[in-house]
N, C-alpha and C positions, 0 to 999 in steps of 0.2 A: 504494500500500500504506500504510495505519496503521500507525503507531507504537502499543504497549501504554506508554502512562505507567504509569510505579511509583506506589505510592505514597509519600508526602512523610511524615518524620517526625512533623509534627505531626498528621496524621490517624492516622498510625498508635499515636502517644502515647496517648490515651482506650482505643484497644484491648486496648493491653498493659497498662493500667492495670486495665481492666475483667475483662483475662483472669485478671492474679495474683491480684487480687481473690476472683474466683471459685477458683480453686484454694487458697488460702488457708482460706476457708469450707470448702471439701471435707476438707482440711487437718484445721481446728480437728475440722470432726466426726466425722473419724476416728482420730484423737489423743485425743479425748476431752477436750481442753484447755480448754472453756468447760463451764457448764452447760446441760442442755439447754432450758432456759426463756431465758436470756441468747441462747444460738445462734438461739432461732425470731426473738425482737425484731429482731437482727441481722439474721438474712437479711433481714426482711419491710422493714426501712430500709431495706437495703442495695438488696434487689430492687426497691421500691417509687419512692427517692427518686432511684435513679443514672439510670432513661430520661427520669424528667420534666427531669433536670438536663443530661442529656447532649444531649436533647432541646431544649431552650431554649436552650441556651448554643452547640452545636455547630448549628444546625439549617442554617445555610450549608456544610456538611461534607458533608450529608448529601444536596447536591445532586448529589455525585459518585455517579452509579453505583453505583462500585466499591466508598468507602466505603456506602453503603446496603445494598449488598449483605453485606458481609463483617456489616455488625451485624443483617442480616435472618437470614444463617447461624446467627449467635450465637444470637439470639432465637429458633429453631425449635427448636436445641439445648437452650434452658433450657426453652420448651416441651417436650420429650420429656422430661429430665430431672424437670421438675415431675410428670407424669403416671405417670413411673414411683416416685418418692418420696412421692409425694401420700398413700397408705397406710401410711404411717408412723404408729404411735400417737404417738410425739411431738410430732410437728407438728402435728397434730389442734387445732384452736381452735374455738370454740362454732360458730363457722359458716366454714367450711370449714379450709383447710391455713396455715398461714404459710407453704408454699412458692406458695401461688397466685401471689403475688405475681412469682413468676419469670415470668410472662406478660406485666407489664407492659411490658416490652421487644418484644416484639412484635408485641401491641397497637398500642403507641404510635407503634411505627417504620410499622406499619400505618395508622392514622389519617393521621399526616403527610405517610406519600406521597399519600395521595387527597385530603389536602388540599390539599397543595402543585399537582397534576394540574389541580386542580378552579380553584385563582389562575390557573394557565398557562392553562387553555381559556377560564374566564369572565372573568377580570380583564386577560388577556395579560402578568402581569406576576407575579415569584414575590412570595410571601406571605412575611410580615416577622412574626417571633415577637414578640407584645406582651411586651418583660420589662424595658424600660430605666426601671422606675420609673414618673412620669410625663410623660418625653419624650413626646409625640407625632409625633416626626421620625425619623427613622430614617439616622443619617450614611452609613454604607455603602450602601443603596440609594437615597438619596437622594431621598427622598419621603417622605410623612406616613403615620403608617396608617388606612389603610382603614375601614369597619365588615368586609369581607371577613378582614382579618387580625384584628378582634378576634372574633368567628366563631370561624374558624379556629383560635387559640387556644387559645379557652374548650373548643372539640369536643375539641382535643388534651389539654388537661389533664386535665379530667371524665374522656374516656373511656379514659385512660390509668390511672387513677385507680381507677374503678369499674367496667369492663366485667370485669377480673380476676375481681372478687368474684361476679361472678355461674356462673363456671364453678367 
C-alpha cells in the first residue's frame, strides 16, 4: 500500500500566497477601493506576471503531481472566472478584456507540462528553466543546458505571454 505525502509548506506557500492575492482583487472590486482603470492595470500585472514568475522560479515544484495539479485546478478556475467576467464594460480594452490575462496561468502550467513530457521522452532527462542570468550550468541538476531547454523556454515564455491575447 502507498502512502499519500502531504504537502510540504513551502509548496504550499506560493499557493496561499497566490490564493489571498486573488481574493484581495475580488476584494478591492467589490469595495470599490481602487479605480477602475488602476484595478484592470492590476489584474492584467498581477494575472500576467505571477505564472511566468511562479513558473521560472518554482518550475522544480511543479514536478510534483500534486502541486501541478492543485495550480492546474486554480488555473481552470480563473479560466471560468475570466469567461464569465470577460463582458464587463470595464474591462473592455481596445483588443480584448484585461481579464484575458487570467488564462495565462493555464496556458502556461499547460505548455510546461508538454514541455517538460517532451525533455523526459526525447532528452530522458527533465528540462532546466533558462533564468540564472548567464550561467550556462545548472547547480541543482547538474548539467549544462541544452538547446532543448532553451527551446523549451522560449515556447514557455512567448506562449505564456501571447497565446492569452489571442482568445
Amino acid at each position: 500500500m502507498t502512502r499519500i505525502r502531504r504537502l510540504t509548506l513551502p509548496k504550499l506557500l506560493p499557493i496561499i500566497i497566490y490564493v489571498l492575492i486573488s481574493i484581495g482583487f475580488y476584494m478591492a472590486y467589490q469595495l470599490q477601493v481602487v479605480k477602475r482603470a488602476a484595478f484592470n492595470e492590476a489584474l492584467m500585472f498581477f494575472e500576467l506576471v505571477w505564472p511566468l514568475m511562479f513558473i521560472v522560479i518554482f518550475h522544480r515544484q511543479l514536478r510534483d503531481w500534486r502541486v501541478y495539479l492543485v495550480w492546474l485546478t486554480i488555473g481552470i478556475i480563473q479560466a471560468i472566472v475570466c469567461n464569465m467576467i470577460s463582458d464587463m464594460s470595464f474591462l473592455k480594452l481596445p483588443r480584448g478584456t484585461s481579464a484575458d490575462a487570467m488564462l495565462a496561468l493555464p496556458v502556461g502550467l499547460t505548455l510546461y507540462q508538454a514541455c517538460r513530457q517532451i525533455s523526459l521522452t526525447v532528452c530522458h532527462h527533465e528540462f532546466i528553466f533558462i533564468y540564472k542570468g548567464m550561467s550556462r550550468y545548472d547547480e541543482v541538476e547538474r548539467r549544462s543546458f541544452t538547446p532543448w531547454d532553451v527551446t523549451f523556454s522560449l515556447i514557455i515564455f512567448l506562449g505564456t505571454v501571447l497565446i492569452p491575447e489571442l482568445f
